[in-house]
NUTORMAR-790003 format. One record per residue: residue number from 0; x, z negated, y negated of N, C-alpha, C in turn. Coordinates in steps of 0.1 Angstrom, whole numbers, plus 5000, padded with zeros to 4 digits. Each point is the difference from the previous one (the first is absolute). Last residue first. Layout:
BEGIN
   num    nc1    nc3    nc2   cac1   cac3   cac2    cc1    cc3    cc2
   NUM      X      Z      Y      X      Z      Y      X      Z      Y
...
***
This chain:
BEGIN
   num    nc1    nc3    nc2   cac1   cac3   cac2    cc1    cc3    cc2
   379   0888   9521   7098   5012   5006   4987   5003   4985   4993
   378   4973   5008   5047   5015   5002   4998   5008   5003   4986
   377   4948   5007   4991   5006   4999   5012   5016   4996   5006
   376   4983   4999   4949   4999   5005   5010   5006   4998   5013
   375   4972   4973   4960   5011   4998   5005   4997   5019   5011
   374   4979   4977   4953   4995   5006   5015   5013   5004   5004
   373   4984   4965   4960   5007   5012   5006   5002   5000   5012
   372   4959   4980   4971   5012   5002   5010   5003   5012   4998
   371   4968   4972   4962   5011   5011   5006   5007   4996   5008
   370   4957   4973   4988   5013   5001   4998   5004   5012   5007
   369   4953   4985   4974   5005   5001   5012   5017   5002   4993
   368   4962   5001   4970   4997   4989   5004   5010   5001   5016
   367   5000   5034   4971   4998   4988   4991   5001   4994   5007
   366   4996   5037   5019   5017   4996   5001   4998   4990   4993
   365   4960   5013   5033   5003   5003   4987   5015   4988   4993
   364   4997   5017   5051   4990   4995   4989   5000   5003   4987
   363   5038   4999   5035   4989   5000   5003   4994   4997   4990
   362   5049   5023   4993   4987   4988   5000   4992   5006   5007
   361   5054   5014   5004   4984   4999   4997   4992   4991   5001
   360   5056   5030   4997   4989   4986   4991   4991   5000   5007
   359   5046   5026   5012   4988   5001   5000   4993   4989   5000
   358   5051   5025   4996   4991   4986   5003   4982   5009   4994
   357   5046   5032   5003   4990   4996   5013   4993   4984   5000
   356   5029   5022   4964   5007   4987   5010   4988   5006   5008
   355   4993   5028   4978   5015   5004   4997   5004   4986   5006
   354   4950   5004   4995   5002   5010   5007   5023   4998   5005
   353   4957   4969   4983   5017   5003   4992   5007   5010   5009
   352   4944   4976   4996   5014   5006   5006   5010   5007   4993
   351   4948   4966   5003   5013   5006   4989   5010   5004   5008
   350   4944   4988   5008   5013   5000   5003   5011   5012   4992
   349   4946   4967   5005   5010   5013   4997   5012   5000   5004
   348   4941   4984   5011   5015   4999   5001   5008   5010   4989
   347   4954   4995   4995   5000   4994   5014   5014   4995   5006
   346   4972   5005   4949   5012   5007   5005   5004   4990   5018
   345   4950   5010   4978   5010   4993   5002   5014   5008   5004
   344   4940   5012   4990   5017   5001   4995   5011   4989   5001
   343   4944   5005   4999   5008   4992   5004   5012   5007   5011
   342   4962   5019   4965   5011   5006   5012   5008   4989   5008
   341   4963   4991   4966   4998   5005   5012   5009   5006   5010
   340   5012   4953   4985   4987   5011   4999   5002   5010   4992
   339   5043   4976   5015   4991   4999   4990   4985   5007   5004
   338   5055   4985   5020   4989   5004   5004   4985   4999   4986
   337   5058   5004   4987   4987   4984   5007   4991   5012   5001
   336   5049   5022   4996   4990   4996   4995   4990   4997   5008
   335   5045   5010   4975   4997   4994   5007   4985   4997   5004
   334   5014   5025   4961   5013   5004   5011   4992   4996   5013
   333   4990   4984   4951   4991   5011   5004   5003   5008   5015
   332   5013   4958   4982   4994   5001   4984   4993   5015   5004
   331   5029   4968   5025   4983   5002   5004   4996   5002   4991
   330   5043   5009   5028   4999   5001   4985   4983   4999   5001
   329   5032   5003   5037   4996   4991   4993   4989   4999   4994
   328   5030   5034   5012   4991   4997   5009   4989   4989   4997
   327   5038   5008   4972   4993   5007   4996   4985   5002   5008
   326   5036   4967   5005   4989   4992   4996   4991   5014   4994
   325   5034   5012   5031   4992   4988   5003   4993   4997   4991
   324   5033   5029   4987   4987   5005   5007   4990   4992   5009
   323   5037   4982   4975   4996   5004   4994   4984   5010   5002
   322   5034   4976   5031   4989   4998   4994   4995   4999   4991
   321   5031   5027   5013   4989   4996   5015   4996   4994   4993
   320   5022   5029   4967   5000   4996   5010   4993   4997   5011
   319   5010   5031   4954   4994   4994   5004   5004   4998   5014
   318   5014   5001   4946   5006   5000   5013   4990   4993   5009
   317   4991   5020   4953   5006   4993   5003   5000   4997   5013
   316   4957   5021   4973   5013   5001   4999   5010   4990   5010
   315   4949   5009   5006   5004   5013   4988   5018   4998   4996
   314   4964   4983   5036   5011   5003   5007   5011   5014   4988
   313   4956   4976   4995   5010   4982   5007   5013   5009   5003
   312   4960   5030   4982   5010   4991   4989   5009   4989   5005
   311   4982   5035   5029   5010   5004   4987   5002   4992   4994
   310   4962   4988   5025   5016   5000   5008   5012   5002   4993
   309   4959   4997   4983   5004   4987   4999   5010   5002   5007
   308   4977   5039   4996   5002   4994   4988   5011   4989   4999
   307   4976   5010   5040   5008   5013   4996   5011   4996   4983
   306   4958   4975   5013   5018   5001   5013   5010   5004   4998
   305   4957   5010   4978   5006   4986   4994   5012   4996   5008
   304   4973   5039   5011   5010   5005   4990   5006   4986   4995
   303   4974   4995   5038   5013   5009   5003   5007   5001   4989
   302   4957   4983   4993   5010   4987   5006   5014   5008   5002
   301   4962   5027   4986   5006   4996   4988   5008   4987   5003
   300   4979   5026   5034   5010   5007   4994   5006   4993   4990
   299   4966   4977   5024   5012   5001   5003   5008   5013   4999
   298   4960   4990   4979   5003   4987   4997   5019   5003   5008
   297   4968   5038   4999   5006   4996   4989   5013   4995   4995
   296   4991   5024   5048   4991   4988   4992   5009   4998   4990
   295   5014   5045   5020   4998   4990   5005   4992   4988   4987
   294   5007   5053   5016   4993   4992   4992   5004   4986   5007
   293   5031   5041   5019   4980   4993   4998   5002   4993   4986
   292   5044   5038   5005   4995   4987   5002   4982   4997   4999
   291   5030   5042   4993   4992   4992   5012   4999   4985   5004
   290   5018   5018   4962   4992   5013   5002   4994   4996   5012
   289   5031   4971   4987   4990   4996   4993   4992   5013   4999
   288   5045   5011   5018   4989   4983   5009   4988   4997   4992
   287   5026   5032   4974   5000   5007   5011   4993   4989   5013
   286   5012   4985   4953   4988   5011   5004   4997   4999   5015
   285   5027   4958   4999   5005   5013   4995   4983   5012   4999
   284   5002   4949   5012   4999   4999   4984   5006   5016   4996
   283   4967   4971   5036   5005   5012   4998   5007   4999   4983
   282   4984   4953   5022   4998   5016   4999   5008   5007   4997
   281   5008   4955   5017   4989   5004   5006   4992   5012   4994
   280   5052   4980   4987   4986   4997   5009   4995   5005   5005
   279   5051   5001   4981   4993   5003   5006   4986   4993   5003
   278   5053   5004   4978   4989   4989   5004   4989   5010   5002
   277   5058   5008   4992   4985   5008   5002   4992   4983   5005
   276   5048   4995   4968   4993   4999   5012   4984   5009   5002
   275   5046   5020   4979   4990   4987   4995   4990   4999   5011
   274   5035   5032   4998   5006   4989   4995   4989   4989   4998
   273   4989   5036   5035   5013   5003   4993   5002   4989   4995
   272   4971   5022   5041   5008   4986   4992   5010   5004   4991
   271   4961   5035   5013   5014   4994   5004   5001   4992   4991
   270   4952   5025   5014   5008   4993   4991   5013   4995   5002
   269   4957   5034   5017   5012   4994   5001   5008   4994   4988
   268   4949   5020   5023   5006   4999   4989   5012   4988   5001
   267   4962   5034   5034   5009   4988   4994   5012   5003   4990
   266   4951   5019   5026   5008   5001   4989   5009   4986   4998
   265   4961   5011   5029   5004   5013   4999   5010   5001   4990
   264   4982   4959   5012   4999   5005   5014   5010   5017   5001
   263   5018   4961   4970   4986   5005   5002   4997   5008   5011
   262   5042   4966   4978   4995   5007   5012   4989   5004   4997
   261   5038   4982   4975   4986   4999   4991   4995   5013   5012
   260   5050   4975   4997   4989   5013   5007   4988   4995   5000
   259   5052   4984   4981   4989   4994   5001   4986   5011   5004
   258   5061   4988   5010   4989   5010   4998   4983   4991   5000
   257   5063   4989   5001   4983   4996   5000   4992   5010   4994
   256   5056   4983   5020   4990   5015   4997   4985   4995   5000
   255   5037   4970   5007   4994   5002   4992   4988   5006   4994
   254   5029   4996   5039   5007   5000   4988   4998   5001   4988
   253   4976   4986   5042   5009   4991   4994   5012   5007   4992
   252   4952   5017   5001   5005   4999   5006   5016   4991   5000
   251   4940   5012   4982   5014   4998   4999   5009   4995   5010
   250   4943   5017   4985   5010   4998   5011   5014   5003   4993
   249   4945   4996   4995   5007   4993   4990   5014   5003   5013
   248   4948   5022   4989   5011   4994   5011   5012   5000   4992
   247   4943   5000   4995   5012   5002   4998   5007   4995   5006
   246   4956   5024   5017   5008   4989   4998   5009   5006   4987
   245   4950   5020   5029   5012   5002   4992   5006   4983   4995
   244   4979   5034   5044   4999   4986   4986   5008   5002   4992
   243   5008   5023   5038   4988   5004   5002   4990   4993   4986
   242   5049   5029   5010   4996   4989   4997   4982   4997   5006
   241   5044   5029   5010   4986   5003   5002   4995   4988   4999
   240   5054   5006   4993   4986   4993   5007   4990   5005   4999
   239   5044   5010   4980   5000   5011   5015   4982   4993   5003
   238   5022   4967   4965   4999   5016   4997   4993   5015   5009
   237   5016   4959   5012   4992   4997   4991   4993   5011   4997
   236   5037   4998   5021   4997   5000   5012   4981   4999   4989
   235   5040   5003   4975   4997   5009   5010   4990   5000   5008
   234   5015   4963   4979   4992   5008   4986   4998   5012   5012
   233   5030   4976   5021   4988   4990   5003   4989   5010   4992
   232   5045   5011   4996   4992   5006   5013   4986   4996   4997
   231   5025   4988   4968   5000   5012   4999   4992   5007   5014
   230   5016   4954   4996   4986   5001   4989   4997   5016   5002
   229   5027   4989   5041   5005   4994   4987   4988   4999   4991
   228   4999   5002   5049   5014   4993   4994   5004   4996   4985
   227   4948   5000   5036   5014   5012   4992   5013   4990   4996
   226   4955   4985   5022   5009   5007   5009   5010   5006   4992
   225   4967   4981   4976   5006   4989   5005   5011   5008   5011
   224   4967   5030   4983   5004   4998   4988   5015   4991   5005
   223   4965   4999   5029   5005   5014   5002   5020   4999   4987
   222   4958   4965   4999   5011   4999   5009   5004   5013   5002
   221   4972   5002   4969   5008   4994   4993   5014   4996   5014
   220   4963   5028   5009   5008   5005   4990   5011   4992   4994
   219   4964   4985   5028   5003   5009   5010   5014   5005   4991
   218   4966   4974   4976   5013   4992   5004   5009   5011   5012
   217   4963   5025   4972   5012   4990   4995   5010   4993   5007
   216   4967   5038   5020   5001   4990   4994   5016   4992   4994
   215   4982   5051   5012   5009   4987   5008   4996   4991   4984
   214   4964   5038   5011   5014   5002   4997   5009   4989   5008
   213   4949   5025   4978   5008   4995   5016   5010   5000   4996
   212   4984   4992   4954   4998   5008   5013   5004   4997   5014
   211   4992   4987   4940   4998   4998   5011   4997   5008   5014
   210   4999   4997   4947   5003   5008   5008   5002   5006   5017
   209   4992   4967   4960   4986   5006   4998   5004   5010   5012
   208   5027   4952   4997   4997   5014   5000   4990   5005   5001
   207   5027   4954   4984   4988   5001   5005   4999   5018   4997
   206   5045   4964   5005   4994   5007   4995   4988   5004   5004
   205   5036   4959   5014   4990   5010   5004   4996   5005   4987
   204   5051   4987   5007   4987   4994   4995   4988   5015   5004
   203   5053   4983   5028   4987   5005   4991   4992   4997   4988
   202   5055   5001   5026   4988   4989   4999   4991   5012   4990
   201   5050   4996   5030   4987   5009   4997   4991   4995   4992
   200   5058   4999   5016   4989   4993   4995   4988   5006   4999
   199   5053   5006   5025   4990   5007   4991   4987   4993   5001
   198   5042   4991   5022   5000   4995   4987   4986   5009   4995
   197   5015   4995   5043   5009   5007   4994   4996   5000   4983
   196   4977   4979   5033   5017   4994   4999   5007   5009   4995
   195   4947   4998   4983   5009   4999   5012   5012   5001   5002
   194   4953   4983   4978   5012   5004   4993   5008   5002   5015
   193   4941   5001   4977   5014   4991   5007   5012   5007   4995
   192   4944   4997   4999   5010   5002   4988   5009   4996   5013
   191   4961   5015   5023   4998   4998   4984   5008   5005   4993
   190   4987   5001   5058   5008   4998   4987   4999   5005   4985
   189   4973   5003   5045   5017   5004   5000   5009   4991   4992
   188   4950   4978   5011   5008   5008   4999   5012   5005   4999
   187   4973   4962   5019   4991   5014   5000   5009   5014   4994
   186   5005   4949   4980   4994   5003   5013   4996   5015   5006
   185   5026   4995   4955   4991   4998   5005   4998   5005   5012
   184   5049   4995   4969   4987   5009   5005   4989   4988   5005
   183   5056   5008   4983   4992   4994   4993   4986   5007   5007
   182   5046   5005   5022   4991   5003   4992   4988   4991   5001
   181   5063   5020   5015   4993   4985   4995   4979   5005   4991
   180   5038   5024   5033   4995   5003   4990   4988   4985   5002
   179   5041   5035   5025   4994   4988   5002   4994   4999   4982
   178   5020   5050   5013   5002   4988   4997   4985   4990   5003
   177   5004   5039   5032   5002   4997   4986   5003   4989   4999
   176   4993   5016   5043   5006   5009   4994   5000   5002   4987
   175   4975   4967   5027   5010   5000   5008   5011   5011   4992
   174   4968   4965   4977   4999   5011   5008   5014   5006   5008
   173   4980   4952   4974   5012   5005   5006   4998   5015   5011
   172   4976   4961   4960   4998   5011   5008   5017   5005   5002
   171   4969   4952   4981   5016   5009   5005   4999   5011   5009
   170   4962   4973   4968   5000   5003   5007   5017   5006   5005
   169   4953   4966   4975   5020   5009   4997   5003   5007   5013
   168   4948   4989   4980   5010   5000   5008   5014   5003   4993
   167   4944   4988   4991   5016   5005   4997   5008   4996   5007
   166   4953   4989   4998   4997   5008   5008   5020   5005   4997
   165   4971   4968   4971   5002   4996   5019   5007   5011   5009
   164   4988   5010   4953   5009   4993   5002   5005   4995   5012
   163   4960   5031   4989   5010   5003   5003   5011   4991   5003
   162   4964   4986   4978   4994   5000   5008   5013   5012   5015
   161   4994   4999   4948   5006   4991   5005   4998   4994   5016
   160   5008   5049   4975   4987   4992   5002   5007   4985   5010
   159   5041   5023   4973   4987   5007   5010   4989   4991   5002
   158   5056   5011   4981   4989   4996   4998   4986   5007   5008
   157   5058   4994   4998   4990   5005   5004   4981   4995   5001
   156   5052   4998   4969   4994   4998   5012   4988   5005   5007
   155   5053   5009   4986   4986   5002   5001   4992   4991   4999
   154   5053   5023   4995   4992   4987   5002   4988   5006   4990
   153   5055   5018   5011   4983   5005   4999   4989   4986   5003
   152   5056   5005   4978   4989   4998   5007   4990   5012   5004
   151   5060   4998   4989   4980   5000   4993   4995   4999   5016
   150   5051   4988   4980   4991   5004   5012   4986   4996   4997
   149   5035   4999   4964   5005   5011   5016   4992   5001   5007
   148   4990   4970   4963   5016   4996   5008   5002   5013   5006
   147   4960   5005   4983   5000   4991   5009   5013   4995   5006
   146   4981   5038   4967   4997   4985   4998   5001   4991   5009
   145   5018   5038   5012   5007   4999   4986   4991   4991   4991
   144   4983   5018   5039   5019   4991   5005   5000   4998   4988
   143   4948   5010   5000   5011   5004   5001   5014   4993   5007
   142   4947   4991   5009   5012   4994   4988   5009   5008   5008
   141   4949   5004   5010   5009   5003   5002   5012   5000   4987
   140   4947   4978   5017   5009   5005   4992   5013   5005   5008
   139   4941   4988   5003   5015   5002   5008   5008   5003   4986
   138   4947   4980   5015   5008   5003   4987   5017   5003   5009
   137   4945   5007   5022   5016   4989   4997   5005   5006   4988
   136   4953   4996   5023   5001   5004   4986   5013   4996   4998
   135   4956   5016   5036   5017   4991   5001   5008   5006   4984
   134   4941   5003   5004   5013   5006   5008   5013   4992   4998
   133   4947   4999   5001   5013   4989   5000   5010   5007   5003
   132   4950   5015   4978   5012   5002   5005   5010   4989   5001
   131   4951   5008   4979   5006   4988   5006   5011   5003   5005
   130   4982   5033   4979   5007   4993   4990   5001   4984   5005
   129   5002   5051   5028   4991   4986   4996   5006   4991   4988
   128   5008   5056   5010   5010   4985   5000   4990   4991   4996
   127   4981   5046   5020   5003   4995   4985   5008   4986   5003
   126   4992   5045   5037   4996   4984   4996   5003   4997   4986
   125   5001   5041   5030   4996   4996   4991   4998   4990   4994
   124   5015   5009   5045   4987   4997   4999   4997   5003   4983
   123   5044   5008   5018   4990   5005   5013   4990   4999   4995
   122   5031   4983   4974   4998   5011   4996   4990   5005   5010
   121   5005   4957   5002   4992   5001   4987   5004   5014   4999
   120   5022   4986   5039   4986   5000   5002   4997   5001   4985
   119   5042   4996   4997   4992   5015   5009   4987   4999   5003
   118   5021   4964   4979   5005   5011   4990   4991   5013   5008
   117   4999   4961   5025   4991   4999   4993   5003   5011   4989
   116   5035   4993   5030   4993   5009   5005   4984   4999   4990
   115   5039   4979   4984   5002   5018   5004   4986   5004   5005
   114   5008   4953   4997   4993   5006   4985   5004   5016   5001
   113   5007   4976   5041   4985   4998   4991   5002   5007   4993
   112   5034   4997   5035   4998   5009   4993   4987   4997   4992
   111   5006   4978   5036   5014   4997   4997   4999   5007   4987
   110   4961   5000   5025   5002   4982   4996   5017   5001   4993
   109   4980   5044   5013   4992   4992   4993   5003   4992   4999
   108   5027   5017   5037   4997   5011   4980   4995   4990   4993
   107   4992   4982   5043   5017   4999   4991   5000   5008   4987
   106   4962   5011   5025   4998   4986   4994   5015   4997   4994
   105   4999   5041   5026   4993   5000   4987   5000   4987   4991
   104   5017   4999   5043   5016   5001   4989   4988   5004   4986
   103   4979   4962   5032   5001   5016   4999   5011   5005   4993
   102   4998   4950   5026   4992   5010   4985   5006   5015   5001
   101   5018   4958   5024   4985   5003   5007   4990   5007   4991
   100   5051   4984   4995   4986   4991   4992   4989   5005   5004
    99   5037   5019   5019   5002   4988   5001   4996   4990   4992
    98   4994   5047   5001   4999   4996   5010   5002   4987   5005
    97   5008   5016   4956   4984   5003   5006   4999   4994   5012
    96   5046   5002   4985   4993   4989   4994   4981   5002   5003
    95   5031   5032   5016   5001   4988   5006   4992   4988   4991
    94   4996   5043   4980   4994   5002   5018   5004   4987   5008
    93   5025   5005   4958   4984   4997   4999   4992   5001   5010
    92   5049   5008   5003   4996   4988   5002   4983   4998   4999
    91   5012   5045   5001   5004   4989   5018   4995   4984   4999
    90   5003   5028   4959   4982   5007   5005   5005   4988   5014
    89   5041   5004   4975   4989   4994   4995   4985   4999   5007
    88   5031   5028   5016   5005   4988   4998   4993   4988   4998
    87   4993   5051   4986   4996   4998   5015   5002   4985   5005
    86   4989   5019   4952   5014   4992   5004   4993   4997   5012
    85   4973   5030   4981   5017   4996   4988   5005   4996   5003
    84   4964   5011   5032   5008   5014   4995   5010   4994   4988
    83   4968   4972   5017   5011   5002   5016   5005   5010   4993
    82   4968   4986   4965   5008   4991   5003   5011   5005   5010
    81   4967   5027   4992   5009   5002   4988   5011   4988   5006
    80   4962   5007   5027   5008   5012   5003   5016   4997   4988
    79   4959   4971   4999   5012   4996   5011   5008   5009   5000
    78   4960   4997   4973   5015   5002   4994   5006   4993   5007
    77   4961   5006   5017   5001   5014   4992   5012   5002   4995
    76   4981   4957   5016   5003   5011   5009   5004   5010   4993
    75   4980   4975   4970   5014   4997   5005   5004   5005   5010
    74   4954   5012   4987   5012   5006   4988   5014   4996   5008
    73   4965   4983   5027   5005   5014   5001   5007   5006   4993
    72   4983   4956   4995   5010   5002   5008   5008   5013   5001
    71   4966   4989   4970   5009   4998   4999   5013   4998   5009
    70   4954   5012   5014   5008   5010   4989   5014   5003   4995
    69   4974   4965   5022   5006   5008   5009   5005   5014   4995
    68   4980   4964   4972   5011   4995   5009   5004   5015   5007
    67   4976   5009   4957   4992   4995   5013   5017   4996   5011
    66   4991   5003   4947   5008   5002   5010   4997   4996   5012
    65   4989   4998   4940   4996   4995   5014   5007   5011   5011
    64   5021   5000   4950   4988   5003   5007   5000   4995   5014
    63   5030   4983   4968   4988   5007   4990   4991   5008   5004
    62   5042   4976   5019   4999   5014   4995   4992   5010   4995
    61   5004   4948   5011   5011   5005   4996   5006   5016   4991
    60   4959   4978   5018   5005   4989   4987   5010   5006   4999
    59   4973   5016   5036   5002   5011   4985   5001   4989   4988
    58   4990   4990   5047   5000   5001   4994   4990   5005   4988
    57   5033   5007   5038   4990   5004   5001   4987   4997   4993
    56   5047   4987   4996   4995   5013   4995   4987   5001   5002
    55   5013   4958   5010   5002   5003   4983   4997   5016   5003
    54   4999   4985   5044   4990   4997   4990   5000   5001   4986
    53   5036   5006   5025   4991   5010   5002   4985   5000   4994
    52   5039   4964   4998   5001   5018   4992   4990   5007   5006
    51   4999   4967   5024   4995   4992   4981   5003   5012   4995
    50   5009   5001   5044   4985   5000   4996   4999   4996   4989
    49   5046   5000   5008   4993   5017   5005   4990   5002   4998
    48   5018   4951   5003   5002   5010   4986   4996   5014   4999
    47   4999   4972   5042   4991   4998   4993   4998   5005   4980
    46   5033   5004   5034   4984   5011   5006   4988   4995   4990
    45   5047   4984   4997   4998   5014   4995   4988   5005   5005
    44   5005   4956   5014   5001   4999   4984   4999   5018   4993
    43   5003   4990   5048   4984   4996   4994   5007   4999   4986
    42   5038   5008   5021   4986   5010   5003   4986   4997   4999
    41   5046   4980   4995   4996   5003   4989   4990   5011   5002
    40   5020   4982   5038   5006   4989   4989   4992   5004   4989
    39   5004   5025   5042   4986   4999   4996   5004   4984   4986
    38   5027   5046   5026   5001   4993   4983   4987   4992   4999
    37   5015   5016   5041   4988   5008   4994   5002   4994   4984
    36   5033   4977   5030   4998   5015   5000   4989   5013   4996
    35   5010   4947   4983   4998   5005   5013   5002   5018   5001
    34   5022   4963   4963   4987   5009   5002   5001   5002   5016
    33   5019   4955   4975   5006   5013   5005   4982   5008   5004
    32   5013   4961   4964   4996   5002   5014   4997   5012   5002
    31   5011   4975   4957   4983   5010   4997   5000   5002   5019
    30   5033   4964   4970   4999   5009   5011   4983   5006   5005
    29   5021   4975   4947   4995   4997   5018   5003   5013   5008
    28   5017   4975   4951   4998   5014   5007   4998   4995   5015
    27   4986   4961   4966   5008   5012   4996   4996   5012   5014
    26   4960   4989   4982   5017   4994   4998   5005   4992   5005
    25   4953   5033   4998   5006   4989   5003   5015   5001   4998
    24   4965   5036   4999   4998   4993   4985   5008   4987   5004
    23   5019   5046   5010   4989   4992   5004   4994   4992   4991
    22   5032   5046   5010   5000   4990   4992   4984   4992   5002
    21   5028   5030   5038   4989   4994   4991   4997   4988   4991
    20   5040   5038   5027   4998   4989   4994   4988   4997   4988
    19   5026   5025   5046   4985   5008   4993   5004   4980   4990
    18   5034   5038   5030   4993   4988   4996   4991   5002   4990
    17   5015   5041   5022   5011   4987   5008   4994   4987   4996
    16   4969   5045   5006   5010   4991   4994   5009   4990   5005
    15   4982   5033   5027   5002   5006   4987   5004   4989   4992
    14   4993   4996   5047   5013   4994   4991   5000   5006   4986
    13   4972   5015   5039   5011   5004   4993   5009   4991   4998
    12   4946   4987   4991   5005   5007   5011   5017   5006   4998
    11   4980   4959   4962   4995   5013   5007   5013   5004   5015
    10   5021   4959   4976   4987   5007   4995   4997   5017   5010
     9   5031   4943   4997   4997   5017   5002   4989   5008   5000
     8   5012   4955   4968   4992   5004   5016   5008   5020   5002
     7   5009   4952   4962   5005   5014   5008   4988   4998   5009
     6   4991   4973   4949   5004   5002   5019   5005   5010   5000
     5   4991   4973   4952   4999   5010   5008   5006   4997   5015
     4   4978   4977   4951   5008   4997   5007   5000   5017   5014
     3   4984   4983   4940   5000   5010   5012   5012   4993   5012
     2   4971   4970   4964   5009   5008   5001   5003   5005   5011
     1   4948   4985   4979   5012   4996   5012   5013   5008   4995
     0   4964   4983   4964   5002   5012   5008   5012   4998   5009
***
């Protein structure tokens, strides 16, 4: 398996971003070459991800009922109004990034936002959770200061149909009236997991909703989240959201402060960092999220609880570091994980941040077999 090498290009309409760095499959770090003004550098690769999600809904591998395309357009239209109404800012760049991949801001919803918006269509339609489901299965943690020298982590990684991997980005966002902000994402979207210069960290795991509504998708929330200063705003701005899916969200700030938010569309559940590290997967573990949580497949509820399991145990005592959560990334006894039939599940990348120095770790691929960069900032 190749180790990750990355580029700068300037990206989309704006200048919304300042640099775009694509972990590839060649070595070492190349030059990805400057976008043109319609962003067309990465506009067959996002156009062509838009038709793959649309076809999974339309479907019903995803959401358990068939979906006539133009349907599915119309639901996303529908939750444009939500998106330009939470963060006017945000809605500017997405309208630039549409327009500069030759895609709908509906289609942006959908290729940026999946497992939100399939959360909505299985409420729109009734659908039953397919038991071929591929949903993204990360494992995250959050390490206190007080197991970490002083300065706690958050580290992830992010798991998804392997067939996703080609498609990750790093990305350096520099908006004009917030902090600059280092993110972990996919072709096509806002943003995932990241961390911005003012220290505050984000990272998810997807959850599966019975509840699902028009609303704002996940990554729309997580960069919003990326604009605050501290964990306290960031939990705010979380909080205030009209979710439309449901996530967890893992956010700490460089003094520490860590909150773990078990998101549902109609109910979230909060956890503060206190002395022992929070680990997190892929279900619901408060009532109040497991009232709305779907049904998900057996085989991959009972992988989440072995995660879940295996995470508490690599991270049950004694002083944790960088690469100590490197080989937790690692770890191929249940953490890390190879493409398999039927869900062929891979961990596609992860990345580790230290919110309180501002470094930032990430792999391309699955971290067994690849190397951690540290992602330098801009002038820093």
């Amino acid at each position: 398996t190749p180790k990750p090498s990355a580029g700068a290009a300037d990206v989309y309409k704006r200048q919304l971003y300042d640099l775009v760095e694509k972990i590839s499959e060649s070595s070492p770090l190349e030059q990805l070459g400057q976008f043109d003004d319609d962003g067309k550098q990465f506009a067959d690769e996002i156009q062509h991800y838009v038709k793959e999600r649309v076809k999974l809904v339309a479907s019903g591998s995803w959401s358990g009922k068939q979906m006539s395309e133009s349907d599915i357009i119309d639901l996303a239209e529908s939750m444009i109004p939500e998106h330009q109404h939470f963060d006017p800012q945000l809605f500017t760049e997405m309208s630039a990034l549409s327009e500069g991949a030759n895609i709908s801001i509906a289609e942006a919803i959908i290729v940026g936002g999946f497992t939100d918006f399939v959360d909505t269509v299985r409420s729109a339609t009734g659908g039953v959770t397919p038991p071929e489901l591929h949903e993204d299965d990360c494992t995250a943690v959050l390490v206190p200061n007080s197991r970490a020298n002083g300065e706690g982590f958050l580290a992830q990684t992010w798991d998804m149909h392997d067939t996703a991997t080609d498609h990750v980005l790093l990305l350096r966002a520099k908006p004009d009236e917030c902090p600059s902000a280092l993110i972990f994402t996919t072709t096509g979207c806002l943003g995932q997991i990241g961390m911005n210069s003012q220290g505050v960290a984000v990272g998810i795991n997807n959850l599966t909703s019975s509840t699902g509504k028009v609303g704002v998708v996940w990554p729309s929330v997580v960069r919003s989240m990326l604009r605050q200063e501290s964990s306290k705003d960031a939990r705010s701005v979380l909080s205030k959201a009209n979710l439309a899916g449901a996530h967890n969200y893992l956010i700490m700030d460089k003094q520490g402060d860590g909150f773990n938010v078990e998101a549902m569309p109609d109910a979230q559940t909060v956890t503060r960092l206190e002395s022992a590290p929070i680990v997190h997967t892929n279900h619901a573990v408060s009532p109040e999220a497991q009232a709305e949580e779907a049904e998900r497949p057996a085989d991959l509820h009972a992988n989440s609880t072995l995660r879940l399991s295996r995470g508490n145990e690599l991270l049950m005592s004694g002083e944790i570091g960088l690469e100590r959560l490197i080989k937790l990334t690692q770890d191929n006894e249940a953490i890390c994980r190879v493409p398999e039939p039927p869900h062929r599940i891979e961990s596609s990348g992860a990345a580790i941040m230290r919110p309180a120095t501002g470094e930032f770790w990430a792999c391309w691929g699955q971290p067994s077999h690849n190397d951690y960069e540290l992602i330098r900032w801009k002038n820093g």
